[in-house]
N, C-alpha and C positions, 0 to 999 in steps of 0.2 A: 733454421728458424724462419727464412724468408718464405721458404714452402708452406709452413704452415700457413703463414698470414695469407701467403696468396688461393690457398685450399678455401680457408674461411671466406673470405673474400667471394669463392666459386658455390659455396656452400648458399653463403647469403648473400645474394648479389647487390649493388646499386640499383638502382633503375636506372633505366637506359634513357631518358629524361634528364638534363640539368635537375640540382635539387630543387630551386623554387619554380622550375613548370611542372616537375613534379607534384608540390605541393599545391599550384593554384591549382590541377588536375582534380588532385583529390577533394581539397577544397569546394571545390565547384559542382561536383559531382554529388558529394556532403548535400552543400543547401539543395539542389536540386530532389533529391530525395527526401529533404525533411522539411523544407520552406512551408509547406504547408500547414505546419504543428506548430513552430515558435510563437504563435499570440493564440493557441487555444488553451481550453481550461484546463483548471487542475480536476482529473478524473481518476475513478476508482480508489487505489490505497493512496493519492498522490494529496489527499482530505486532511491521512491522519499521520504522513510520513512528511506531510511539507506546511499545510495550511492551518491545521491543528497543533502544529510540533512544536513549542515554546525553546527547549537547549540548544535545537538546528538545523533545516531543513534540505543538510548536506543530505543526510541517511538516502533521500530519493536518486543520490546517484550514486549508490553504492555500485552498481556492476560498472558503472563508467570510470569510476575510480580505482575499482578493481583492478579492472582491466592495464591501467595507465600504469601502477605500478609492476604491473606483472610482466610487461613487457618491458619496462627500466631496470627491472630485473635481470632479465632475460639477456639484456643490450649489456645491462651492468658484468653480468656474466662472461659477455663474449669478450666485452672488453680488457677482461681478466689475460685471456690468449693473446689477444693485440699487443698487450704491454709485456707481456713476458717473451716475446721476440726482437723487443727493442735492445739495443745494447745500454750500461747503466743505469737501462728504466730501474722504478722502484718493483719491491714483488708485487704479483699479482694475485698475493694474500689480499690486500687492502679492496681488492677489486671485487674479491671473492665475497668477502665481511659486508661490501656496501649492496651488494648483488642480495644477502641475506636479512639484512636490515628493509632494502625493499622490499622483500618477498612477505617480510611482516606486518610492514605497512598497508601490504596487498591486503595480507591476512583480516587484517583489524577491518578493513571495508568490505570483506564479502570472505567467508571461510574459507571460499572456492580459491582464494588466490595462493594459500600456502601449498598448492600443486605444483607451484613453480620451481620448487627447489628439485621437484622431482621431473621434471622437464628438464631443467639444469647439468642434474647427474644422469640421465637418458644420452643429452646432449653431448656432455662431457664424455660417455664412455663408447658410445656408438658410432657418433659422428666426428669428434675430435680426435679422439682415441681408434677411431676404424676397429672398433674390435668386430670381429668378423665370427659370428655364432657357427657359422657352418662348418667352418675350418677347425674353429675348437670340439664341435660335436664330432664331427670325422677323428680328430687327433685323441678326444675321449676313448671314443671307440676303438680306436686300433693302439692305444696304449702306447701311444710314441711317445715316446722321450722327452723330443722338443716342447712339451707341450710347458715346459718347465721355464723356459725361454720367450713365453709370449711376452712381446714389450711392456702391453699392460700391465700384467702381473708385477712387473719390478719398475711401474712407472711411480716413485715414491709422490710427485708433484699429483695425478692425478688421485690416489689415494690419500692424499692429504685434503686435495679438495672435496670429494666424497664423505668424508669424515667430518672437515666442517657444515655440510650442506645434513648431515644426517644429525649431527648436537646442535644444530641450528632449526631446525627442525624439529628434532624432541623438545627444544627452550622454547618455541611457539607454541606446543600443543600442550606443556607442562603451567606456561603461565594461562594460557586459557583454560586448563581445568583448574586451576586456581581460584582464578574468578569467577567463574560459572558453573562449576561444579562439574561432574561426568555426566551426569544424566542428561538424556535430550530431550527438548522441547516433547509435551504432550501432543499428540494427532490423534485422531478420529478415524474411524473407519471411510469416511466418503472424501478424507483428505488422502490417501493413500490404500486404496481398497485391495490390494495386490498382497501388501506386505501384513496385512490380518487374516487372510486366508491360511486355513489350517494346510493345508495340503501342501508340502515344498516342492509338488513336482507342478504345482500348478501357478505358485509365486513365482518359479523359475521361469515358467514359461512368458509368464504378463510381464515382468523386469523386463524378459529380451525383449517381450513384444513394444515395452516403450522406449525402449534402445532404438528401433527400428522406426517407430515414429521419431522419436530425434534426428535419426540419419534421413529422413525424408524432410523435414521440417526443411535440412539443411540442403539438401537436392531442390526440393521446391515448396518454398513457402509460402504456398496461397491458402491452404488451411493454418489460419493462425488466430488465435482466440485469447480474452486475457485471462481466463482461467481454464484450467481444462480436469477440474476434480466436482467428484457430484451425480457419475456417472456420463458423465461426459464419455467414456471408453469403459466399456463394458468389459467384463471380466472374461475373457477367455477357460473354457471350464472342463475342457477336451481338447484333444491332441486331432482331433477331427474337422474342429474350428479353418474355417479356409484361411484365418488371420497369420495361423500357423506360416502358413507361406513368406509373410514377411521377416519373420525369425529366420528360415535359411536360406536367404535371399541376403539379409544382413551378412550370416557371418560367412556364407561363401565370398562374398567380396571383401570383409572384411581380412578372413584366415590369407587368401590371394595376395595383399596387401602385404601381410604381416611375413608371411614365407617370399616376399622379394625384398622387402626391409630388412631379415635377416641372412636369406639363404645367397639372394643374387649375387653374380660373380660378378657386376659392373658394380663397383666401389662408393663412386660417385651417387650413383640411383640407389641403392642402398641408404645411403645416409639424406639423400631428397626423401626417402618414402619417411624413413624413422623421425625427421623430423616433425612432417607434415602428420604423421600418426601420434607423433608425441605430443603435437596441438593438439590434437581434435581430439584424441583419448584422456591422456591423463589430466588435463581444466573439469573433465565429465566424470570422474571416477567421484567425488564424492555426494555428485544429485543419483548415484546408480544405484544405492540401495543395497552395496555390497559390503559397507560397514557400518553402515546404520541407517534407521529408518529415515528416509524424508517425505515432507509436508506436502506432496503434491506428485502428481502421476507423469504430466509432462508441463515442465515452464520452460517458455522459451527463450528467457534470458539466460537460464544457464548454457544456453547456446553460443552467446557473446564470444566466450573466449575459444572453446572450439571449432569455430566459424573460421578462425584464420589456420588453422589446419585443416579445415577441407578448401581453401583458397588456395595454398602450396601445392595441395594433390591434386587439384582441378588444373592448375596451372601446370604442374608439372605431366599430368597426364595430354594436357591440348601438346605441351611442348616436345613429346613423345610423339605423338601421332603427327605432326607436323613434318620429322625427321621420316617419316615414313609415307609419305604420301606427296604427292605432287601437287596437289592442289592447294595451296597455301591460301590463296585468296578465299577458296570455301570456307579454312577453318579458320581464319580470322574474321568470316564475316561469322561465324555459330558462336566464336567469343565475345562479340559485339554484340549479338541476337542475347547472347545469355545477360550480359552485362545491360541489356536497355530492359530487358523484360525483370528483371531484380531491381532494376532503377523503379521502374513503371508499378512494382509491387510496393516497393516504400511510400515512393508518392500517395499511393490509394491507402495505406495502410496508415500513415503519417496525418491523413485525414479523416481517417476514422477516431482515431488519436484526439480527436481537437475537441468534443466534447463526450461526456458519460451517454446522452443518446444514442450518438452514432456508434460507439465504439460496446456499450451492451447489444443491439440491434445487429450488429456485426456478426457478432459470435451465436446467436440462434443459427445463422446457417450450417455454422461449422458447426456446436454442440447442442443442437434440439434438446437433449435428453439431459441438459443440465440444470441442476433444479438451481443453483449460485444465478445463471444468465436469467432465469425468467425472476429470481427475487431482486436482483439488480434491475433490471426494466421495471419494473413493479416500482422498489423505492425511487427513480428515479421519476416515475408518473405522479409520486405521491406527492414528491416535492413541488410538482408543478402545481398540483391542484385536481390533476384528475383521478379522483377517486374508485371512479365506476373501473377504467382503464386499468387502474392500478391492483385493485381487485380479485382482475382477472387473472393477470399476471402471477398473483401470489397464490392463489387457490391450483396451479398451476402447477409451482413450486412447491406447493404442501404434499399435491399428488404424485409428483417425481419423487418427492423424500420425505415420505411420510412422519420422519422424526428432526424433521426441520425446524427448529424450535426459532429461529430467528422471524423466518418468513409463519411462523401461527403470530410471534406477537407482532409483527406489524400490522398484519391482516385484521386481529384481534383490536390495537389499537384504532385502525378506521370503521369498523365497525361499530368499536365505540363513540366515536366521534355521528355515526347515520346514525344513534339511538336501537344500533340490532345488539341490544345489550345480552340477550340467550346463548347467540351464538358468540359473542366476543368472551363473556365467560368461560364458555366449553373451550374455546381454542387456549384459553392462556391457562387454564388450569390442566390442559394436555400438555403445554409446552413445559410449567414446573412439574411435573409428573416426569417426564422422559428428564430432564434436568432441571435436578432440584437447588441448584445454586446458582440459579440464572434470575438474579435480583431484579431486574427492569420487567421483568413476563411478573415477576411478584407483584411489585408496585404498579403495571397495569393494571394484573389481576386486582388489585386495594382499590384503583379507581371505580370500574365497573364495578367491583360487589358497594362500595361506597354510593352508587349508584342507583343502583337496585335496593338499597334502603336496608343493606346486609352489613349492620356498620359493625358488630362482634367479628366478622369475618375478614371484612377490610383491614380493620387493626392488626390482626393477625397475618393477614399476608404482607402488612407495611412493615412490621418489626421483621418478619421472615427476611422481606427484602434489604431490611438494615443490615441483619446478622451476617448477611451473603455478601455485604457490601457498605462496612461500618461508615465510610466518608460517602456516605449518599443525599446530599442539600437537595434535590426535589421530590426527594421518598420523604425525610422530613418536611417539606413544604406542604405535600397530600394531606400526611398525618397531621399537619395544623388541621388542615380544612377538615376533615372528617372530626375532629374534634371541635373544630369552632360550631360546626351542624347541629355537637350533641349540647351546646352550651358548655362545655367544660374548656372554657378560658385560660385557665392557667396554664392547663395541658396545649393549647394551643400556641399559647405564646411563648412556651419552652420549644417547645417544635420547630418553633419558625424562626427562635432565635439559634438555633441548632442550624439551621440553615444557612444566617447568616454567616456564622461564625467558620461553615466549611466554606461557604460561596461569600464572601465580601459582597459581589455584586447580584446577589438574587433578589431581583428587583419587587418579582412579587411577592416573597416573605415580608422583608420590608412594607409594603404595601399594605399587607393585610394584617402586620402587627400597630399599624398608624392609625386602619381604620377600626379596629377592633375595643385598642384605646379610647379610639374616641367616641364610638358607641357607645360607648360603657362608662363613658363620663371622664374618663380618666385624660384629661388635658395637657395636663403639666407635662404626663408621664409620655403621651402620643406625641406631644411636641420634641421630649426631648428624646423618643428615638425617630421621629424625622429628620431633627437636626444632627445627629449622630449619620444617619444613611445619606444625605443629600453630602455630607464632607466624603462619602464614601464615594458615591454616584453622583459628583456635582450636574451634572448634564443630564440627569432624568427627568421627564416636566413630569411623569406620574408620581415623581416624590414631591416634586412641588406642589405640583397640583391637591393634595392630599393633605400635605405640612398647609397649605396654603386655609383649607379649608377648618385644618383647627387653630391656627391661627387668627381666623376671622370670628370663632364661636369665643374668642379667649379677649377679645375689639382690638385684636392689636392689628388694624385694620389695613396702616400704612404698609405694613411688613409682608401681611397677607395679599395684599394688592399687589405687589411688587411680584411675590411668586408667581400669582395668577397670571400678570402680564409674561412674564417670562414663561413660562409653562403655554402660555397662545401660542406667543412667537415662536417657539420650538412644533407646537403643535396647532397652526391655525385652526383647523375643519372641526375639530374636535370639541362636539354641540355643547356636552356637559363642562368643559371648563370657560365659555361663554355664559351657561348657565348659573354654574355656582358664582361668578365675578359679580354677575347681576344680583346675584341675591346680596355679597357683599357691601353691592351700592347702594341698594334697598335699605339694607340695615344700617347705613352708614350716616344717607340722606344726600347720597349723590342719587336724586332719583330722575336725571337725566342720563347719565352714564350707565345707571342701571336698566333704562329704557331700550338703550343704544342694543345694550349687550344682550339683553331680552330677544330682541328682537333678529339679533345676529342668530342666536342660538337655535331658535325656531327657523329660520332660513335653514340651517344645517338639519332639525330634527324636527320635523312641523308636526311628529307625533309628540312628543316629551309632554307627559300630562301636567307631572308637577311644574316645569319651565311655563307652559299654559297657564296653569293657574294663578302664577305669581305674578305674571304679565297683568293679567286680567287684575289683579287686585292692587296692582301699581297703576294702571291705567283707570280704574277708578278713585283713587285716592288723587292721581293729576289730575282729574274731573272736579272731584271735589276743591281742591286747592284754587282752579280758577275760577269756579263758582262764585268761591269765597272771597277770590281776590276784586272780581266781579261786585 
């Protein structure tokens, strides 16, 4: 029993480091590589996985979480062995059961983590068990006897564990298709362009070839991008392709590996290689495309966990070559060379990280040919303000992927926005053409034909956009406005109370159901759905500002005053609610306060005709007054 533990022990060693120099080591090393990302923005998916996420915006660390249990797993595992060499200990059932419980918990954070069980049983049979394939394939072959007597075979304890790691297993993948059904997620042809290829001698080929970019990624990671589907990597279409090369370059090192993991006659090095391969392969078996499709060609998070089986191999390979050569100091200083130049690459990479500029900008060099990086730079210019910029960008993106439906309607919406209402049409009625359930390219589309004076056609692409997308509060909010254009009122204010009632806080339904009211005479009714939305939106000045104004046609003057002041103070600069307060004082017979505010208003908008006018006709009426006082 004491052999074993001291094997394990030799297997997984301590660090040769007390534990906490150890840890402030790694520690240190850590910020050193990431210091530069902890106070940058939330960028890319980190919008609608952290910042937009209302239940919780754990989900943006699912591989980190992963990760943490996969290896408490792992440890939970080993620690199964450790306690069944104690004397009295309890079984190392309980160890086993907590080892599978974590693995689930892996599971529920990232799919990738229910690998571990199968790491576990690798672990369990090759490197604890020393089962030795070579011996058994010779003993196959020559039909020996003994083969009857491998310890394995009658080790009841490790077949016990096998057995629970395998109904532990089937209970993880039975209660998830429980929940989620068997079916898997929908993709697209440009999210996985490999695995829609008719041709399976040609999917087999591109699978290995992004095998071979992952095993590079992990060699040397200086091309590294955060998306890489789009045509980002062009389809290999021929065996003639020089990319080919990377393919047997892979599994020649690869096959190398695995026949001294199995075959070698030094025991020890057998079970360093299986482990180190059982990292780095099996965490990677299910991004590989070999039981079902996945969403993307290569991501380099699913690298995470096989990352620290290519650390074992690298290490154990430097610790090889060390025993064989004299120069020790050389190859400590190549592991130090490796180890600052992987430091040096997070640091740059860590700041690329810190906002959506630098980290789209980034990936042009790696993937030009990505139509995702130029619509990303493109929206990210949009958001700034630069139009022309941003433009270019997307017209860019159209021509990379011509059925790019995301990047026509944004293209499409700025367009709208410069008055090239010809061309924003064409683009968004391409885009529901190529997908007809893409409700937001409808409801653009309703804008621009709304636009253009095509109001039968508007309407119809705005219900389109409902039917694709029944809780849509700003496709109802359009369809007010395009009704309030035709004068049909009621239709408008069914519209925009449909809006509310999906959006609580859609400020400008509200808005335009208060103004609409009150145009229309309708006081009582305008009042009492501003006073309804302002308990909704207490802190809006444009509900006040609004409520405010029918409030003051209705003389309930104090009340409306009160808004107005409040509705400044939130929004000083803003000429028009200066303006209407003045009018309020006008009609009041504060016709110094309404002077004041006249006069504020006109500072802010020195064009404002009607503010002009009423100046002018207050300032003659104070003329007249001192005349008269005169």
């Amino acid at each position: 029993m004491a052999e074993l533990d001291a094997d394990l022990d030799h297997i997984l060693p301590s660090s040769i480091l007390a534990p906490f120099r150890a840890k402030l080591v790694v520690g240190f090393v850590s910020l050193v590589c990431f210091a530069r990302s902890y106070d940058g923005d939330f960028v890319f998916d980190d919008s609608e996985a952290i910042v937009n996420n209302k239940v919780a915006g754990v989900v943006g660390r699912a591989d980190l979480l992963c990760a943490l249990f996969f290896l408490l797993s792992f440890l939970g595992y080993c620690k199964a062995f450790r306690e069944s060499n104690k004397e009295g200990s309890p079984s190392s059932t309980f160890w086993v059961l907590l080892s599978i419980l974590l693995g689930a918990v892996a599971m529920l954070c990232k799919e990738q983590g229910i690998t571990v069980l199968g790491l576990n049983a690798v672990f369990d049979i090759l490197v604890i068990g020393k089962f030795n394939v070579l011996e058994i394939v010779q003993k196959v072959l020559h039909k020996d006897k003994s083969l009857e007597n491998i310890s394995m075979l009658r080790n009841g304890g490790l077949l016990f564990r096998v057995t629970l790691l395998t109904l532990g297993g089937a209970g993880m993948l039975y209660t998830r298709w429980k929940i989620m059904g068997t079916g898997p997620p929908a993709f697209t042809e440009v999210d996985n362009p490999a695995s829609f290829a008719d041709n399976v001698l040609v999917r087999a080929i591109n699978y290995n070839y992004y095998y071979s970019l992952n095993a590079w990624l992990l060699l040397c990671p200086w091309w590294l991008c955060f998306d890489w589907s789009m045509g980002c990597i062009p389809l290999i279409k021929s065996v003639s392709d020089w990319r080919v090369i990377a393919l047997a370059a892979l599994w020649f090192c690869l096959i190398g590996l695995i026949c001294q993991a199995l075959y070698s006659e030094d025991g020890h090095k057998r079970r360093i290689l299986t482990l180190g391969l059982g990292f780095l392969v099996i965490p990677f078996l299910p991004a590989s495309n070999l039981f079902f499709r996945v969403g993307f060609v290569v991501a380099e998070r699913v690298l995470y966990l096989p990352s620290m089986g290519y650390c074992v191999l690298l290490t154990f390979g430097f610790r090889v070559l060390s025993k064989h050569t004299k120069k020790k100091k050389l190859i400590a200083a190549v592991v130090l060379g490796i180890l600052f130049i992987n430091v040096l690459r997070c640091v740059v990479r860590s700041g690329q990280w810190r906002s959506e500029d630098q980290l789209f900008r980034s990936a042009l060099s790696v993937c030009p040919l990505n139509a995702k990086v130029h619509y990303n730079i493109g929206k990210n210019l949009a958001d700034k303000g630069n139009q022309t910029a941003a433009i270019r960008y997307y017209r860019e993106a159209v021509r990379l992927n011509p059925k790019y439906v995301h990047a026509m309607n944004n293209l499409g919406n700025i367009l709208k926005e410069r008055n090239e209402l010809q061309e924003a049409e064409e683009l968004l009625s391409l885009a529901v053409q190529i997908q007809p359930d893409f409700a937001a390219a409808w409801m653009n589309l309703g804008i621009v034909q709304n636009s253009l004076k095509r109001f039968e056609a508007a309407e119809q692409s705005y219900r389109t956009a409902i039917k694709h997308r029944r809780k849509y509060p700003d496709c109802y909010y359009n369809l007010g406005r395009l009704y309030a254009d035709l004068n049909r009122h009621v239709d408008a204010l069914n519209a925009w109370r449909n809006a509310t009632v999906l959006k609580p806080e859609h400020s400008l339904a509200w808005n335009n159901m208060i103004i609409l009211l009150d145009n229309t005479g309708n006081l009582a009714q305008a009042e009492a759905v501003g006073r309804e939305a302002l308990e909704l939106i207490p802190n809006d000045h444009s509900l006040m500002f609004s409520l405010a104004n029918v409030l003051g046609k209705s003389q309930k003057y104090k009340e409306s005053e009160a808004l107005f002041l409040k509705a400044i103070k939130a929004n000083p600069n803003a000429a028009s609610y200066h303006g209407n307060l003045a009018v309020l004082y006008h009609r009041w017979g504060h016709l110094d306060m309404a002077k004041k505010h006249y006069e504020i208003s006109l500072q802010l908008d020195p064009t404002a005709a009607g503010t002009k006018e009423n100046y002018g006709l207050l300032r003659r009426k104070l003329e007249q007054m001192r005349k008269k006082d005169a």
